[in-house]
C-alpha positions as CSV (number, residue, x, y, z in Angstrom):
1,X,93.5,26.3,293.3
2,X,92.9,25.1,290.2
3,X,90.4,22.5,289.2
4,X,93.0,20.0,287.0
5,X,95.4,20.2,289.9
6,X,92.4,19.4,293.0
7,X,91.6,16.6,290.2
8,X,95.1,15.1,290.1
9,X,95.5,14.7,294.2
10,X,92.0,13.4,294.6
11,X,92.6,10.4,291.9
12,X,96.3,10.1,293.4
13,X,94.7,9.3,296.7
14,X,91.6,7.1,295.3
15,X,94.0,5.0,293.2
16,X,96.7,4.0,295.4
17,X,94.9,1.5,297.9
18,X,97.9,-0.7,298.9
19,X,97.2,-4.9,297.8
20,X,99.2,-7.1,299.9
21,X,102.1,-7.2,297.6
22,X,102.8,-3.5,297.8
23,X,101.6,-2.9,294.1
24,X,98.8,-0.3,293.4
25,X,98.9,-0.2,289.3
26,X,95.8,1.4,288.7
27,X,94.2,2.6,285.4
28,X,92.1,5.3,285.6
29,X,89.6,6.0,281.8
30,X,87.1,8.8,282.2
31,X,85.2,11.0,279.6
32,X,83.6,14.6,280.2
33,X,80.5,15.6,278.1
34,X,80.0,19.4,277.5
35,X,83.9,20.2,277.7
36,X,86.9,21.2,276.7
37,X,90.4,21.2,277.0
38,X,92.1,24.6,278.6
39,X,96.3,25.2,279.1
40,X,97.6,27.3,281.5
41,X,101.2,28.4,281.6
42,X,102.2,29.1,284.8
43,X,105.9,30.5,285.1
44,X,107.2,28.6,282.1
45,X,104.8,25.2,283.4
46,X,102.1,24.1,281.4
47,X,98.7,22.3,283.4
48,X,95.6,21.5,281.6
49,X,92.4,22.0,282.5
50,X,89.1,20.4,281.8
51,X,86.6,23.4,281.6
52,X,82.7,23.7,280.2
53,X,83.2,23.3,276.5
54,X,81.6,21.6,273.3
55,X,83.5,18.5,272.9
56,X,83.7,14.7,274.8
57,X,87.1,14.8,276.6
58,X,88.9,11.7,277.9
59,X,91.3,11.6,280.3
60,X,93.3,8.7,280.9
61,X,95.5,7.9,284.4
62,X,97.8,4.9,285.0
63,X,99.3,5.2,288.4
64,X,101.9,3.0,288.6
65,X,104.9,2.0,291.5
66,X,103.9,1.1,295.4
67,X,102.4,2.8,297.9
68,X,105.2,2.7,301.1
69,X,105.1,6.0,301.3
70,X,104.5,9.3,299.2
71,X,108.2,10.0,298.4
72,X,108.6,6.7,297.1
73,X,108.4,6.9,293.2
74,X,104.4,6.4,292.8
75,X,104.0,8.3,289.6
76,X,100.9,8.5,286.9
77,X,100.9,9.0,283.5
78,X,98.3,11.3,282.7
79,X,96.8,11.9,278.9
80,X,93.7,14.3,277.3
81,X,92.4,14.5,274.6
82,X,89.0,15.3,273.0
83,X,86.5,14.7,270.3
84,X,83.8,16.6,268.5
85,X,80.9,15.9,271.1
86,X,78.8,14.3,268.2
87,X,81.3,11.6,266.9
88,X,80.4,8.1,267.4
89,X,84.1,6.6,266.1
90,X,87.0,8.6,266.0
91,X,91.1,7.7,265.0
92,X,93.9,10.3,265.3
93,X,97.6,9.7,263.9
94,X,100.7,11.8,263.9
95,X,99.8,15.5,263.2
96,X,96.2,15.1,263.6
97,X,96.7,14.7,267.6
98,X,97.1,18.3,267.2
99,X,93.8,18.6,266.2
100,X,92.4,16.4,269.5
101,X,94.3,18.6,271.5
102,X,96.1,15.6,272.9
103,X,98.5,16.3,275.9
104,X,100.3,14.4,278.2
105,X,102.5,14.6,281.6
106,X,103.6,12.9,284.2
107,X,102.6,13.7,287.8
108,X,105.2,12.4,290.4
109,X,105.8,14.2,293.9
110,X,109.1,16.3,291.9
111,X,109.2,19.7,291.1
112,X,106.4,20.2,288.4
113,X,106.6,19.4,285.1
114,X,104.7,20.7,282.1
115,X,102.0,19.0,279.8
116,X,103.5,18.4,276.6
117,X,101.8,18.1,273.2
118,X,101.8,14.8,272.0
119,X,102.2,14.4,268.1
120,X,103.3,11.1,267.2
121,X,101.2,7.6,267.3
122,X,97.6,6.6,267.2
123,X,94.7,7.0,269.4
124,X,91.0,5.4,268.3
125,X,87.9,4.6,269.4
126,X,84.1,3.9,269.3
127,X,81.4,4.4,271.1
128,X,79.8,1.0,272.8
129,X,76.5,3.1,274.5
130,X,75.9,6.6,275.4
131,X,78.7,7.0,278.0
132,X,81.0,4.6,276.9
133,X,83.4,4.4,275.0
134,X,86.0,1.4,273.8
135,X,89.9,3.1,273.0
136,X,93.2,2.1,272.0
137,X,96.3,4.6,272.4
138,X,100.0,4.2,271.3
139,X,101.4,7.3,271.6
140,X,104.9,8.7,271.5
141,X,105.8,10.8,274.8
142,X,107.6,14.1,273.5
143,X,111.6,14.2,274.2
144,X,112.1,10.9,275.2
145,X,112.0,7.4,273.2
146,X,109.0,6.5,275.5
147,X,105.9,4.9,274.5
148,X,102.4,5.3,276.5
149,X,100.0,2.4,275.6
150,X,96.6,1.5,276.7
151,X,93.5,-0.6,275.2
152,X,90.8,1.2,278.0
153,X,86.5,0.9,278.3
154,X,86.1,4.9,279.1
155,X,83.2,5.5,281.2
156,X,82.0,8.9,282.4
C-alpha cells in the first residue's frame, strides 16, 4: 500500500473527533524537509506521493462535514506543493504553480478521484523559524468554478 494513501486514512481518523454539535472542521498544515513530490497513475487515477527528495513540501488538509458515520459526506480537501528546500519566502501565481508542483484532490469515501494540477491563483509564504512556516492560498480547483482558500501556520 502506498505511503500517500496509508497517510490520507490515518489523518481522516485523527481529524474527525466528533464536538458536541456534530461538526469536525479540521485544518490540517504540515511541511516535509528532504522531499519531494511523486504521481502515480494508477488505471487512469492519479495519487501523489511524498517521497525522499530535495525540496520543503507542504501539504495542506481541511476536513470538512460531520462525523455520524463514515458514509455520511465527511470529505477533505487535500493540496501539495513544494519549494526549493533553501527558500526563506516564496509566491506562486498562475502558470508558475506548475513549477511548485501544486496538486490538489478531494478525498471522500466515493470511488477515487485523481489529483489534478492546479494552475490558477496564488499561493505565498515565509518562513517564521526553522520549521515553520506562515501561508496564504487562493487557488482555483481544476474543472469546476471552485475556490480552495486558506491563511495556515505550517509546522512540520
Amino acid at each position: 500500500m502506498r505511503t500517500g494513501f496509508v497517510l490520507a486514512i490515518v489523518l481522516v481518523a485523527v481529524a474527525c473527533k466528533k464536538s458536541g454539535d456534530g461538526n469536525c472542521g479540521k485544518e490540517i498544515a504540515r511541511i516535509f524537509s528532504n522531499s519531494a513530490i511523486d504521481t502515480v497513475n494508477n488505471a487512469g487515477v492519479v495519487t501523489v506521493e511524498i517521497v525522499a527528495g530535495s525540496h520543503t513540501v507542504f501539504n495542506y488538509w481541511h476536513h470538512y462535514n460531520i462525523c455520524a458515520a463514515a458514509s455520511d459526506g465527511d470529505y477533505i480537501d487535500q493540496l501539495l506543493f513544494r519549494v526549493p528546500a533553501t527558500a526563506t519566502s516564496f509566491s506562486f501565481s498562475n502558470a508558475e504553480l506548475s513549477t511548485a508542483k501544486t496538486y490538489y484532490a478531494r478525498l471522500c469515501f466515493c470511488p477515487p478521484s485523481s489529483f489534478l494540477p492546479v494552475t490558477a491563483g496564488n499561493i505565498s509564504g515565509v518562513k517564521v523559524e526553522t520549521d515553520t512556516w506562515q501561508v496564504t492560498g487562493h487557488v482555483k480547483i481544476l474543472g469546476t468554478n471552485n475556490w480552495l482558500s486558506f491563511n495556515q501556520i505550517f509546522t512540520q
